[in-house]
C-alpha positions, -999 to +999 in steps of 0.1 A: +276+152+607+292+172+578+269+200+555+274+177+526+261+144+544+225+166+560+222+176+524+223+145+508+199+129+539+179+159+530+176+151+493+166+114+500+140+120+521+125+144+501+123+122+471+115+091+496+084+116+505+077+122+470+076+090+460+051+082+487+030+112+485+021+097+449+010+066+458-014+081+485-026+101+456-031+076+432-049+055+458-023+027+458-014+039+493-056+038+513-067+057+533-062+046+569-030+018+553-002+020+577+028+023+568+059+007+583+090+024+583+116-010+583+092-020+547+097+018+530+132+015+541+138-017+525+121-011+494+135+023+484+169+006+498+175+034+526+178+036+561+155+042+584+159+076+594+154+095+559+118+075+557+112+092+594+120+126+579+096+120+550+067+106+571+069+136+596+074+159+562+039+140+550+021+146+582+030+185+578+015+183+547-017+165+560-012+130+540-005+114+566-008+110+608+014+102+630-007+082+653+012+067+691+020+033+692+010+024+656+029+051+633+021+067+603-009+062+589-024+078+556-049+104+563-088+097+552-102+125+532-134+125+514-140+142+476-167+166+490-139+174+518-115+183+493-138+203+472-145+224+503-111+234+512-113+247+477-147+259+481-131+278+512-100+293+498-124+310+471-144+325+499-116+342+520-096+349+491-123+368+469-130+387+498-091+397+503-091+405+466-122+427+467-105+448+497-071+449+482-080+462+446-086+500+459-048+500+476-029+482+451-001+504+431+024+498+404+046+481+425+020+457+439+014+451+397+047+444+394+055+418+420+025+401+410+040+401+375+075+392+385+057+357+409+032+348+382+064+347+356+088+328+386+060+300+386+057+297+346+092+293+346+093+262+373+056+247+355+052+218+366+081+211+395+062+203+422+088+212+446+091+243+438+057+261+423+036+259+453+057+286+470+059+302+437+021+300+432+012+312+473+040+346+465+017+351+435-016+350+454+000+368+485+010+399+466-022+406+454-037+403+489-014+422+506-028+456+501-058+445+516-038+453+550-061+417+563-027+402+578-054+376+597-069+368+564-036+366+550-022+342+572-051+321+574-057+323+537-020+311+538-032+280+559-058+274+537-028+270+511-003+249+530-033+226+539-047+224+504-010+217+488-017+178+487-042+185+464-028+214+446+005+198+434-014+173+413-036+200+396-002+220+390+014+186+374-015+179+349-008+182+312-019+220+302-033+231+335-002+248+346-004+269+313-040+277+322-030+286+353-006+310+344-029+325+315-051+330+346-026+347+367-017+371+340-056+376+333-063+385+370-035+408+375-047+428+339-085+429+362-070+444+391-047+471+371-079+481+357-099+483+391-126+457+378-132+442+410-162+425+401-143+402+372-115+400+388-131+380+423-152+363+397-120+349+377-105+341+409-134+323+420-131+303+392-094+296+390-098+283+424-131+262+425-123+248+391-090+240+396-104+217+427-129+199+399-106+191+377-081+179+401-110+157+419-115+140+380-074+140+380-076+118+416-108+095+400-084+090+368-055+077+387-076+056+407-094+036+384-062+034+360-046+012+391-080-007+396-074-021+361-040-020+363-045-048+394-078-064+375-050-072+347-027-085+370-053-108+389-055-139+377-083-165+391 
């Protein structure tokens, strides 16, 4: 297999993931639906091998399992589930914050600086802001010298990205998100620790909220969307 042809299967199965990752999200995909390779294939008109790569990409991700002897099926998670991841990440990562504030330096200003502007400029690509966003995050933590808390703070990111790519593609949060970003790194430069875990606090839990009324949105715009369609 040439560069050129694992790039192109590359590029399909990514969008094949997308495109599948959305429907889990929107609800037209339920939780515990199974999902049959030889059907995805068919309808996105591809083989069978780039759907494998996306379902094994989605099970990385936590959308869906990989289960023996029945496949890929999507994953069941509750709205007070997904509030606590974000609940969680506000927990370790205030307390990371709060011990990294004392150590931080120009340098760790400017790297900050230099991530929050990277994911302004991508806004809403969901491809490509997550990684943006976790740098962000990761450079402010750093000088807490927690490379535990980092990592697992870290995991806590990876495992909250199904949910934190939809708040990053709503309409004006990924402005508010970087006004935040820019806000907390002006806290830390001025060694208010207190605001500064507070604003963080907030970005975090908030950003789960409004991403839970995101999720409910979708949802009942498909329930009508089939009500419309039904016909008795």
């Amino acid at each position: 297999m040439t560069a050129q042809a694992g790039i192109q299967r590359q590029t399909i199965s990514a969008q094949v993931a997308e495109a599948i990752r959305q429907r889990i999200l929107s609800g037209e995909y339920a939780a515990g639906m199974q999902l049959k390779q030889e059907q995805i294939a068919t309808e996105f008109n591809v083989s069978r091998i780039p759907v494998r790569e996306a379902l094994h990409q989605l099970h990385s991700q936590g959308f869906v399992q990989l289960i023996s002897h029945k496949g890929a099926v999507v994953t069941s998670v509750s709205d007070s589930e997904i509030l606590e991841r974000f609940e969680l990440r506000a927990r370790v990562e205030t307390w990371l914050l709060e011990l990294a504030i004392p150590n931080m330096t120009a340098e760790t200003f400017a790297l900050a600086r230099r991530h929050a502007e990277t994911f302004a400029t991508l806004g809403r690509k969901s491809e490509f802001s997550y990684e943006a966003n976790w740098n962000f995050h990761h450079a402010l933590y750093a000088p807490s010298g927690k490379s535990v808390g980092i990592e697992f703070a870290h995991r806590l990111h990876q495992d909250a990205e199904r949910y934190t790519r939809m708040v990053t593609q709503m309409v004006g949060i990924a402005e508010q998100q970087n006004k935040e970003h820019l806000d907390l790194v002006k806290l830390c430069e001025a060694g208010e620790t207190q605001q500064a875990t507070r604003l963080l606090e907030i970005h975090l839990i908030e950003g789960g909220r409004m991403l839970l009324e995101r999720l409910h949105r979708m949802r009942d715009k498909n329930f009508e969307a089939e009500a419309k369609e039904y016909t008795p």
